[in-house]
C-alpha positions in Angstrom: 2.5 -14.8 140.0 1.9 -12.6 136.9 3.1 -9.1 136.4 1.8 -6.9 133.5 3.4 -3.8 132.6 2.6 -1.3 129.7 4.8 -0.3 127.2 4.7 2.0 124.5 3.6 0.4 121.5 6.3 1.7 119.3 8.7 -0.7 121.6 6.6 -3.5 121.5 6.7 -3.3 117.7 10.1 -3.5 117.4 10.5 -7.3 118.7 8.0 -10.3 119.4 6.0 -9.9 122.9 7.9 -13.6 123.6 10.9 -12.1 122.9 10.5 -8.9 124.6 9.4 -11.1 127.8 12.2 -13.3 127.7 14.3 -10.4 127.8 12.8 -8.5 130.8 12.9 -11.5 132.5 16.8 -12.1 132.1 16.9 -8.4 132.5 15.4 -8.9 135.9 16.8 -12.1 137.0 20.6 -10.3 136.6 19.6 -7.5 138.3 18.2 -9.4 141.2 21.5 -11.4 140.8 23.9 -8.4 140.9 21.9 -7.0 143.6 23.1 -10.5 145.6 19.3 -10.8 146.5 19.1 -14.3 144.4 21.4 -16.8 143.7 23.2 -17.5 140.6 21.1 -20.9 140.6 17.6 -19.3 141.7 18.6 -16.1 139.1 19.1 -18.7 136.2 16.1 -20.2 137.0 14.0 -17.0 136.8 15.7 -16.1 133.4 14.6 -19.3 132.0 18.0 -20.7 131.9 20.4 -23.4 133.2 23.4 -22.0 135.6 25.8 -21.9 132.5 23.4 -20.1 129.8 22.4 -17.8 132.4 26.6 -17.6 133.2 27.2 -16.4 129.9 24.7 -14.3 129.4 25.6 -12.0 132.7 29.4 -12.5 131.0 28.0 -10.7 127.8 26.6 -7.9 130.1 29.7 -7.4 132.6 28.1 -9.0 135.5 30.2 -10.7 137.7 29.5 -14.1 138.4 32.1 -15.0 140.8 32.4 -12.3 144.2 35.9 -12.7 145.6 38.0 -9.8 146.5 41.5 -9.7 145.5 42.2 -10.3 149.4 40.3 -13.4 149.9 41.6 -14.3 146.3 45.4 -14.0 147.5 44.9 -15.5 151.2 43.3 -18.4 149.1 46.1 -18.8 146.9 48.5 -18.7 149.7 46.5 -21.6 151.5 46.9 -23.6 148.6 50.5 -22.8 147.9 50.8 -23.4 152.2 48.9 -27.2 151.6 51.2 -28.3 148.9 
């Protein structure tokens, strides 16, 4: 599926159309992401990027890649410590 959108020329100007693509696209894919409505696999794919690119990249913009409460964290951590 293709979307077009208009922007104002003055943006476009700034930056290559390929570039500006690429970067709606990751835009959208973390978006998508953060909104858990994607995966972290399906999300990378969208932006154009293996897991660990697209891993970094969220990094860069403070998007969490990794959803665990500090609960679930400690109860695993106790599980572990419980198995050994």
């Amino acid at each position: 599926m293709q979307i077009a959108i208009e922007l104002p020329n003055d943006f476009v100007a700034l930056q290559e159309p390929s570039q500006v693509q690429q970067e709606i696209r990751v835009s959208y894919a973390m978006w998508l992401f953060q909104q858990a409505r994607v995966t972290l696999s399906k999300a990378a794919q969208l932006a154009g990027l293996d897991a660990y690119e697209f891993m970094a990249v969220c990094k860069a913009n403070k998007v969490p890649t990794i959803d665990v409460s500090p609960e679930e964290l400690a109860n695993e951590l106790l599980s572990l410590n419980a198995a050994a």
